[in-house]
N, C-alpha and C positions, 0 to 999 in steps of 0.2 A: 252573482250567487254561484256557488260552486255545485258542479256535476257531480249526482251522485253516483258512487261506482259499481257497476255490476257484476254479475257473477263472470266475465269475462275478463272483465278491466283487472278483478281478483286475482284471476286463476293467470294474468299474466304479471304480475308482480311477483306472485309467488312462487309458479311453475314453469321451469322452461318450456317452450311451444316444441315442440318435434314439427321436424319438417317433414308435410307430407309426400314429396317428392323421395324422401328415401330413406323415411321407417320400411321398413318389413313388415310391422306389426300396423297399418292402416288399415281401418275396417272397410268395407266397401258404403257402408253409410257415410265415415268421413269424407273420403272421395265425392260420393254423393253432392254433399253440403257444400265441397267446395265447388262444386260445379256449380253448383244454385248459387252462389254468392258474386260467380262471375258476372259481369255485365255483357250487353248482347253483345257489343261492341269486342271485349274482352274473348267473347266466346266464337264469337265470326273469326276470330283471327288462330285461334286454335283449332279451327274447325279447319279455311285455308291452310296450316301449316301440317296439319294432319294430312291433306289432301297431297301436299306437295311433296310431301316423304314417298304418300305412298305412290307415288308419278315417277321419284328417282328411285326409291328401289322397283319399279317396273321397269325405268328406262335401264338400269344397272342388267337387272336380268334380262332384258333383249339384248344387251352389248354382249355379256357373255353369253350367250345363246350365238348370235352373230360368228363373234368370235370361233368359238368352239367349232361354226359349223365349215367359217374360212381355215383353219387349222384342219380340219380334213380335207377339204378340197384340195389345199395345195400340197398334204401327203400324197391324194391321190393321185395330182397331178405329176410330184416329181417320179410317183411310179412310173406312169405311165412314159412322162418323158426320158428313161432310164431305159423301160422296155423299145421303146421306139430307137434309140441310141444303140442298144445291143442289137437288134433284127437287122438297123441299116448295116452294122459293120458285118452281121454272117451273110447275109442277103449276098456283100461285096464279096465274103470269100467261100459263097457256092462253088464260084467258077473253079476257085483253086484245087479246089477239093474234087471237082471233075474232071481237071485237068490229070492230078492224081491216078483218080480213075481207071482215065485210057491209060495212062502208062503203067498200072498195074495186072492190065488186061495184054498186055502185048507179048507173042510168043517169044520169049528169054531166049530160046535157040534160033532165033532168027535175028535177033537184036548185034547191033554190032555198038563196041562200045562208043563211037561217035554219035550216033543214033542215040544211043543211052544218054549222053552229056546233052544232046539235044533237045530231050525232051524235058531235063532236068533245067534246061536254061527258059524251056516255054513256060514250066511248073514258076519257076522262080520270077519270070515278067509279069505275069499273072498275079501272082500274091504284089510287087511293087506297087501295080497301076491298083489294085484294092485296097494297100495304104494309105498311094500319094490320092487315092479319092477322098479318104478322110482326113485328110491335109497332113499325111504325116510323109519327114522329108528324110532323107539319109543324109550326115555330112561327115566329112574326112579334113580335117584338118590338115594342113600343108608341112613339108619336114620345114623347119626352119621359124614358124609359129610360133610364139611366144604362149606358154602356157597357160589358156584359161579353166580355173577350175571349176566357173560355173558348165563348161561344156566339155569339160576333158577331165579323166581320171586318170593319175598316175600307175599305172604298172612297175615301174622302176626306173631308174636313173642308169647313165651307162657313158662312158667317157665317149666327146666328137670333140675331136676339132676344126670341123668345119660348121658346128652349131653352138651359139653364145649358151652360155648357161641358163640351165628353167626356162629352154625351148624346143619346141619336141622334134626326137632326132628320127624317129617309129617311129609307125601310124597302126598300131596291131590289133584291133577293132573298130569299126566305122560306128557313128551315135546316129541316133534318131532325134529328131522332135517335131513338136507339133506346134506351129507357132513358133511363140517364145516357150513355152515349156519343152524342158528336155525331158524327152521319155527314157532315155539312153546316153549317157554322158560315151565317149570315143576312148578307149582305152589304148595310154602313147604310152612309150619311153619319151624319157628327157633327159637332155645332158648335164652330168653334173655340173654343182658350181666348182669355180675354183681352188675355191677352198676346202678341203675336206672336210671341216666340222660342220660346214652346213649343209 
Protein backbone atom coordinates (compact mmCIF):
# COMPACT_ATOMS: atom_id res chain seq x y z
CA UNK A 1 0.00 0.00 0.00
CA UNK A 2 1.31 3.26 -0.98
CA UNK A 3 2.53 6.14 1.62
CA UNK A 4 0.62 8.84 1.84
CA UNK A 5 2.37 12.06 1.24
CA UNK A 6 2.61 14.95 3.57
CA UNK A 7 2.91 18.37 3.87
CA UNK A 8 6.75 17.76 3.58
CA UNK A 9 6.97 15.14 0.99
CA UNK A 10 4.74 18.13 -0.98
CA UNK A 11 6.55 21.00 -0.41
CA UNK A 12 9.67 18.98 -1.75
CA UNK A 13 8.38 18.13 -5.07
CA UNK A 14 7.20 21.29 -5.59
CA UNK A 15 9.68 23.74 -3.91
CA UNK A 16 13.31 23.84 -3.96
CA UNK A 17 14.75 23.33 -0.30
CA UNK A 18 17.33 26.37 0.44
CA UNK A 19 20.08 25.31 2.01
CA UNK A 20 20.46 26.17 5.46
CA UNK A 21 23.92 26.46 5.68
CA UNK A 22 23.96 29.52 3.33
CA UNK A 23 20.49 31.29 3.09
CA UNK A 24 21.02 34.73 4.69
CA UNK A 25 17.52 34.72 5.10
CA UNK A 26 17.31 31.45 7.87
CA UNK A 27 15.23 32.26 10.79
CA UNK A 28 16.74 31.28 14.05
CA UNK A 29 13.58 28.84 14.59
CA UNK A 30 14.84 27.06 11.45
CA UNK A 31 18.21 26.68 12.80
CA UNK A 32 16.42 25.58 15.82
CA UNK A 33 14.65 22.51 14.15
CA UNK A 34 17.55 21.59 12.55
CA UNK A 35 19.38 21.09 15.53
CA UNK A 36 16.41 19.10 17.15
CA UNK A 37 16.32 16.75 14.20
CA UNK A 38 20.06 15.99 14.61
CA UNK A 39 20.82 12.70 16.41
CA UNK A 40 22.82 12.74 19.60
CA UNK A 41 25.39 10.91 17.90
CA UNK A 42 25.17 13.46 14.91
CA UNK A 43 25.23 16.18 17.62
CA UNK A 44 28.38 14.79 19.81
CA UNK A 45 30.34 15.33 16.75
CA UNK A 46 29.45 18.94 16.02
CA UNK A 47 29.82 19.61 19.40
CA UNK A 48 33.78 17.96 19.26
CA UNK A 49 34.22 19.70 16.05
CA UNK A 50 33.14 23.03 17.60
CA UNK A 51 35.34 22.32 20.36
CA UNK A 52 38.37 21.59 18.23
CA UNK A 53 38.08 24.87 16.06
CA UNK A 54 37.87 26.60 19.02
CA UNK A 55 41.43 24.67 20.46
CA UNK A 56 43.06 25.73 16.90
CA UNK A 57 42.06 29.21 16.76
CA UNK A 58 43.52 29.44 20.56
CA UNK A 59 46.50 27.46 19.68
CA UNK A 60 46.79 29.92 16.39
CA UNK A 61 46.57 32.89 18.78
CA UNK A 62 49.39 31.69 21.18
CA UNK A 63 51.65 31.09 18.18
CA UNK A 64 51.18 34.53 17.17
CA UNK A 65 51.36 35.83 20.45
CA UNK A 66 54.62 33.72 20.66
CA UNK A 67 55.79 34.93 17.66
CA UNK A 68 55.30 38.60 17.99
CA UNK A 69 56.75 38.40 21.31
CA UNK A 70 60.26 36.36 19.85
CA UNK A 71 60.23 39.15 17.14
CA UNK A 72 60.90 41.65 19.80
CA UNK A 73 63.25 39.88 21.71
CA UNK A 74 65.58 39.49 18.95
CA UNK A 75 64.95 43.30 17.82
CA UNK A 76 66.01 43.73 21.23
CA UNK A 77 68.70 41.71 21.16
CA UNK A 78 70.38 42.76 17.79
CA UNK A 79 70.23 46.30 19.61
CA UNK A 80 71.74 45.49 22.15
CA UNK A 81 74.43 43.36 20.46
CA UNK A 82 75.00 46.38 18.01
CA UNK A 83 75.47 48.60 21.08
CA UNK A 84 77.81 46.22 22.74
CA UNK A 85 79.84 46.11 19.21
CA UNK A 86 80.23 49.97 19.11
CA UNK A 87 81.42 50.47 23.00
CA UNK A 88 84.08 47.45 22.50
CA UNK A 89 85.42 49.41 19.43
CA UNK A 90 85.46 53.16 21.33
CA UNK A 91 86.31 51.55 24.71
CA UNK A 92 89.68 50.30 22.21
CA UNK A 93 90.25 53.84 20.90
CA UNK A 94 90.09 55.69 24.40
CA UNK A 95 93.63 55.17 24.48
CA UNK A 96 94.12 56.91 21.09
CA UNK A 97 92.28 59.59 21.65
CA UNK A 98 94.64 60.17 25.06
CA UNK A 99 97.34 59.50 23.27
CA UNK A 100 96.07 62.74 21.24
CA UNK A 101 95.65 64.36 24.38
CA UNK A 102 99.32 64.49 25.63
CA UNK A 103 100.52 65.49 22.42
CA UNK A 104 98.13 68.35 22.28
CA UNK A 105 99.06 69.38 25.68
CA UNK A 106 102.77 69.78 25.04
CA UNK A 107 104.75 73.06 25.00
CA UNK A 108 105.12 73.75 20.91
CA UNK A 109 108.18 75.79 21.85
CA UNK A 110 109.96 73.35 23.24
CA UNK A 111 108.96 70.46 20.89
CA UNK A 112 111.49 69.73 18.35
CA UNK A 113 110.22 68.40 15.20
CA UNK A 114 111.65 64.80 15.87
CA UNK A 115 109.89 64.69 18.92
CA UNK A 116 106.97 65.85 16.93
CA UNK A 117 107.23 62.78 14.49
CA UNK A 118 107.53 60.82 17.48
CA UNK A 119 104.70 61.26 19.15
CA UNK A 120 102.83 61.08 15.86
CA UNK A 121 104.41 57.55 15.42
CA UNK A 122 103.11 56.56 19.31
CA UNK A 123 99.54 58.26 18.15
CA UNK A 124 99.48 55.99 15.10
CA UNK A 125 100.79 52.37 17.01
CA UNK A 126 98.10 53.00 19.23
CA UNK A 127 95.22 53.46 16.94
CA UNK A 128 97.03 49.90 14.84
CA UNK A 129 97.05 47.71 17.94
CA UNK A 130 93.02 49.10 18.55
CA UNK A 131 92.25 47.84 14.97
CA UNK A 132 94.43 44.72 14.86
CA UNK A 133 92.18 43.91 18.37
CA UNK A 134 89.13 43.83 16.34
CA UNK A 135 90.80 41.74 13.90
CA UNK A 136 91.20 44.29 11.43
CA UNK A 137 94.57 43.64 9.33
CA UNK A 138 96.49 46.17 6.81
CA UNK A 139 97.78 44.55 3.53
CA UNK A 140 100.06 45.99 0.71
CA UNK A 141 100.21 44.03 -2.14
CA UNK A 142 103.66 43.17 -3.72
CA UNK A 143 105.00 45.27 -7.07
CA UNK A 144 104.83 42.53 -9.44
CA UNK A 145 101.22 40.97 -8.19
CA UNK A 146 98.96 39.97 -10.46
CA UNK A 147 96.02 42.20 -10.16
CA UNK A 148 93.23 41.07 -7.85
CA UNK A 149 90.13 43.05 -7.84
CA UNK A 150 88.31 41.45 -5.20
CA UNK A 151 91.33 43.28 -3.02
CA UNK A 152 92.76 45.83 -5.24
CA UNK A 153 91.41 48.86 -6.85
CA UNK A 154 92.89 50.33 -9.98
CA UNK A 155 94.06 54.00 -9.82
CA UNK A 156 95.40 53.70 -13.36
CA UNK A 157 97.49 51.89 -15.76
CA UNK A 158 101.20 53.21 -16.63
CA UNK A 159 103.77 51.54 -18.98
CA UNK A 160 106.79 48.83 -16.96
CA UNK A 161 108.70 46.78 -18.33
CA UNK A 162 109.80 45.01 -15.93
CA UNK A 163 106.00 44.15 -14.89
CA UNK A 164 103.81 41.59 -17.13
CA UNK A 165 100.63 43.38 -18.08
CA UNK A 166 97.40 43.63 -15.31
CA UNK A 167 100.09 43.45 -12.49
CA UNK A 168 100.60 46.06 -10.11
CA UNK A 169 103.68 48.13 -10.83
CA UNK A 170 102.52 50.98 -7.55
CA UNK A 171 101.37 50.05 -4.34
CA UNK A 172 99.76 53.94 -3.68
CA UNK A 173 97.47 53.10 -0.78
CA UNK A 174 97.66 50.09 1.55
CA UNK A 175 93.68 48.15 2.09
CA UNK A 176 92.44 46.95 5.13
CA UNK A 177 90.23 43.81 6.08
CA UNK A 178 88.78 41.99 8.39
CA UNK A 179 88.85 38.55 7.81
CA UNK A 180 87.93 37.70 4.43
CA UNK A 181 85.95 40.97 4.21
CA UNK A 182 87.64 43.86 2.62
CA UNK A 183 87.01 47.05 4.48
CA UNK A 184 89.38 48.83 2.19
CA UNK A 185 90.42 47.49 -1.27
CA UNK A 186 94.62 48.86 -1.72
CA UNK A 187 94.73 51.29 -4.32
CA UNK A 188 97.73 50.32 -7.34
CA UNK A 189 98.76 51.23 -10.66
CA UNK A 190 99.14 48.55 -13.06
CA UNK A 191 100.91 48.03 -16.14
CA UNK A 192 99.45 48.39 -19.23
CA UNK A 193 98.57 45.66 -21.64
CA UNK A 194 100.37 45.32 -24.67
CA UNK A 195 98.13 46.25 -26.67
CA UNK A 196 96.64 49.42 -26.49
CA UNK A 197 93.08 48.79 -27.11
CA UNK A 198 92.68 47.15 -24.04
Amino acid sequence: MAKPKSKADSKETTEPVEDLSTSDEVSQDELNVAEIELSEEAAQLVNDLHSQIDDAVAARQRALADFHNYQKRAAESEIRANIAGSAKVARSLLAVVDQFDMALNQDIAQLSAEQLLGGIRLVRDELVRALNSHGVKRFEPEIGDEFDPMKNEAMMRQPSEDVKPNHIVCVLQAGYQMGDLVLRPAKVSIAESEEKGE
